[in-house]
Steps between C-alpha positions, in 0.01 A plus 500: 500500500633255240768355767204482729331260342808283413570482905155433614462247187811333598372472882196372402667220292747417746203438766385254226840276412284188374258675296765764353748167423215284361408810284857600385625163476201385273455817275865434450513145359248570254681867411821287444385252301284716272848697457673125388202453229574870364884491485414227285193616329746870425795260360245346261400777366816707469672277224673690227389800630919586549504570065469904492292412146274198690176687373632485134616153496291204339588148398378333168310197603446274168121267501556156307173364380621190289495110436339473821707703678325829658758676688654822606826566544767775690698502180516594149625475141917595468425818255180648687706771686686623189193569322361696802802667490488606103143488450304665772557912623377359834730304601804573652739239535519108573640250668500142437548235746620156427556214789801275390506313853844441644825455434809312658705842619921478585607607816874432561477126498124485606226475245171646633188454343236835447167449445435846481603657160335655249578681114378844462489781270760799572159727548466293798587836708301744323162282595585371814645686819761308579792711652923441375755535739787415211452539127346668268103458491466595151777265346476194730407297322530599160788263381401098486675303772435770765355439842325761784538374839367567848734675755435125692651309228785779500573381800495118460703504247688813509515593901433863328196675356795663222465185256485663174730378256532168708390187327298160565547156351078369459534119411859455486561702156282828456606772619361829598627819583319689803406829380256676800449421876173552605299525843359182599161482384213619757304205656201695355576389103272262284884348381819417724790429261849581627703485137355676207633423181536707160200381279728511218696200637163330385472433119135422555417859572564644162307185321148654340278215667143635607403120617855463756319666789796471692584838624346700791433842322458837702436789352497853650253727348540923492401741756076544392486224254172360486526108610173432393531608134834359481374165584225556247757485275669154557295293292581707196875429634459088436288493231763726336871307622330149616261460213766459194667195709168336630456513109812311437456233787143434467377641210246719684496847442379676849133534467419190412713386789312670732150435342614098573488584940872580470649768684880633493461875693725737694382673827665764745519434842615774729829476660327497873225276417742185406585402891155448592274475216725310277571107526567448101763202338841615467433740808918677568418346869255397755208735531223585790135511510283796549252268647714455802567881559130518535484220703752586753356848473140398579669311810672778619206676490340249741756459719520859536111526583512252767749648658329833530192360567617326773698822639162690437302276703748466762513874546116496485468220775739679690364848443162444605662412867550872523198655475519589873809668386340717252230557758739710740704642272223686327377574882854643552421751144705266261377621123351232254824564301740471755335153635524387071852623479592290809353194362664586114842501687481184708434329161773641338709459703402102566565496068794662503663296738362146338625702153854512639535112630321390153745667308797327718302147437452584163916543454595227709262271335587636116813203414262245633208663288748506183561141532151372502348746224870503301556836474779745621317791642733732694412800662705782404468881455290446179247315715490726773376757264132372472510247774579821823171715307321188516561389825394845644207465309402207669544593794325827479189289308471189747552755824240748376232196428618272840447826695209678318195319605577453818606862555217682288260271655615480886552921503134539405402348847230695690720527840208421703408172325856414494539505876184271572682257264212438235672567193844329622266117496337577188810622313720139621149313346508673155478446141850590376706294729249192371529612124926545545505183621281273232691676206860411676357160505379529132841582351715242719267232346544645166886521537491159650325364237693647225766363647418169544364512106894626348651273720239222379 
């Protein structure tokens, strides 16, 4: 029965090229470009979601209210890890971040600049998921003058990922002994260094200054430890290690600090929130905007509207043209369900065809997508996993509502009226087709509008 319907539904599309190529064609654009917006809409959102212990991770953000400055920053004092560390059973380890900027690196008789170091503590691989191909995670970079590099510097330098115990010259007379090869870092990360240096190279990080603010502190809190109270707890924390030096440079004690409009506070901000939500000074790099995710989901959205509104009133149009049909077929003893069933499968069939050649735009169009919204997007095995479910979805959604009103409202045709052709001129004159029409027209001059506003 099922193959029935696919033959007769492909003869009756066939009779109908221009309709059935308008239809595909048009239900196709607006499927592939809706699939462009949520490739990058999906990337957005999946940053630093590769760290097994993401939903445990949060950064110390420090708020500056002072001398007319009212800021808040991505960093923190030197210390404030250590005394996470010692001081509270909820934490479980640190790591501290600090960005040196470059340095003039020796290769043979070249000298290559690299903008993209940083010093970190040895914990570094205890917070973070960040797989080693050579070395030992744990000891890495435990000694001072060690450096962790990514299997694509292995190769510049090396022409092998096996560089441990290998050696760089930074700035023509430190040098540093490579200790750990790691994966290059996934696209998806809030930083993108590709050497990582021992912290204890850097005298600064065992100074006792609670006003440096120089160091981007992560901390990684226990399995069921209560974020909430922990932050509850942070003002306690400065008062108690801050206060004795705001004493000694400004002769304040804390309160009455505070009581004069000042402010010097700590705040968590979880690990998957920094991407999009966070656009702080001394940010590890260039962050997005949540704004534009719902943005550019609101517009896919649209796009994807008009395009099934305008496949819905096509197939409406073009439905109510064979009423006659109808007519004779339930003269012949077609059931109601049957004459739905037949209408269903034309419609899925007409999406799962425009499906197919909007996933084939979609990939052919991707590298010239990734160079206008500077991304990277590629569609691999990890993406097939939600996009194949979704795509079926879609198909199975937009058929089943293209099809349905036509279908449950043609098969309910008295046979008699059909034949004498009154309901065939009052079904071509209704109210849907009128109302599918106006609201494609009302979000194209929205989306036009927008656009001409951004661009503006």
């Amino acid at each position: 029965m099922f193959k029935n319907y696919l033959k007769t539904a492909y003869r009756t599309l066939r009779k109908n090229v221009g309709f059935t190529a308008i239809n595909v064609f048009g239900l196709a654009l607006g499927l592939a470009t809706c699939m462009l917006i949520v490739f990058y809409v999906v990337d957005e959102l999946s940053y630093d979601k590769y760290n097994t212990k993401a939903d445990r991770i949060y950064r110390a953000n420090m708020q500056i209210k002072f001398g007319g400055i009212d800021q808040t920053y991505a960093s923190s004092p030197s210390p404030l890890g250590l005394v996470f560390k010692k001081d509270y059973p909820e934490v479980e380890n640190f790591c501290r971040f600090f960005q040196r900027g470059g340095f003039n690196v020796k290769k043979g008789t070249q000298t290559i600049h690299e903008d993209r170091m940083v010093y970190v503590d040895s914990t570094m691989f205890d917070v973070f998921t960040l797989p080693m191909t050579a070395g030992d995670p744990k000891h890495a970079l435990v000694e001072p003058n060690t450096v962790v590099i990514t299997e694509t510097i292995a190769k510049r330098y090396f022409n092998t990922t096996q560089a441990v115990g290998k050696t760089f010259t930074f700035d023509e007379k430190l040098l540093y002994k490579v200790t750990g090869v790691i994966k290059d870092l996934p696209k998806q990360s809030h930083f993108h260094y590709d050497f990582f240096l021992s912290m204890t190279s850097k005298e600064e990080s065992r100074e006792n200054a609670w006003f440096s603010n120089n160091f981007n502190t992560y901390v990684l809190l226990k399995p069921g430890a209560n974020v909430k109270q922990f932050e509850a707890k942070l003002p306690e924390l400065m008062r108690k290690n801050a206060g004795p030096q705001l004493q000694d440079i400004l002769h304040l004690n804390f309160d009455s600090f505070e009581r004069a409009g000042n402010r010097y506070q700590l705040s968590l901000m979880p690990l998957l929130d920094i991407h999009l939500k966070s656009n702080l000074m001394s940010e590890l790099d260039h962050n997005g905007n949540i704004q534009y995710v719902y943005i550019f989901g609101a517009v896919a959205i649209f796009i994807l509207l008009i395009a099934c509104v305008n496949f819905m009133n096509l197939s409406t149009a073009r439905s109510a043209n064979r009423a006659r049909e109808v007519g004779v077929r339930k003269v012949l003893g077609s059931a109601r369900k049957y004459l739905i069933a037949q209408f269903l499968s034309e419609s899925m069939m007409v999406t799962f065809v425009a499906t197919v050649i909007a996933v084939a735009a979609a990939y052919m169009l991707l590298p010239m997508f990734n160079n206008i919204a500077g991304k990277n997007i590629e569609l691999n095995a990890a993406s097939l996993i939600w996009l194949v479910p979704s795509l079926l979805i879609t198909v199975f959604v937009i058929g089943f509502l293209a099809g349905s009103y036509p279908a449950f409202f043609l098969s309910g045709f008295q046979p008699i009226e059909v034949l004498k052709g009154k309901l065939s001129s009052g079904f071509k004159g209704g109210m849907l087709r009128s109302s599918l029409v106006v609201f494609q027209f009302f979000i194209s001059i929205v989306l036009i509008i927008g656009t001409l506003v951004i661009y503006n």
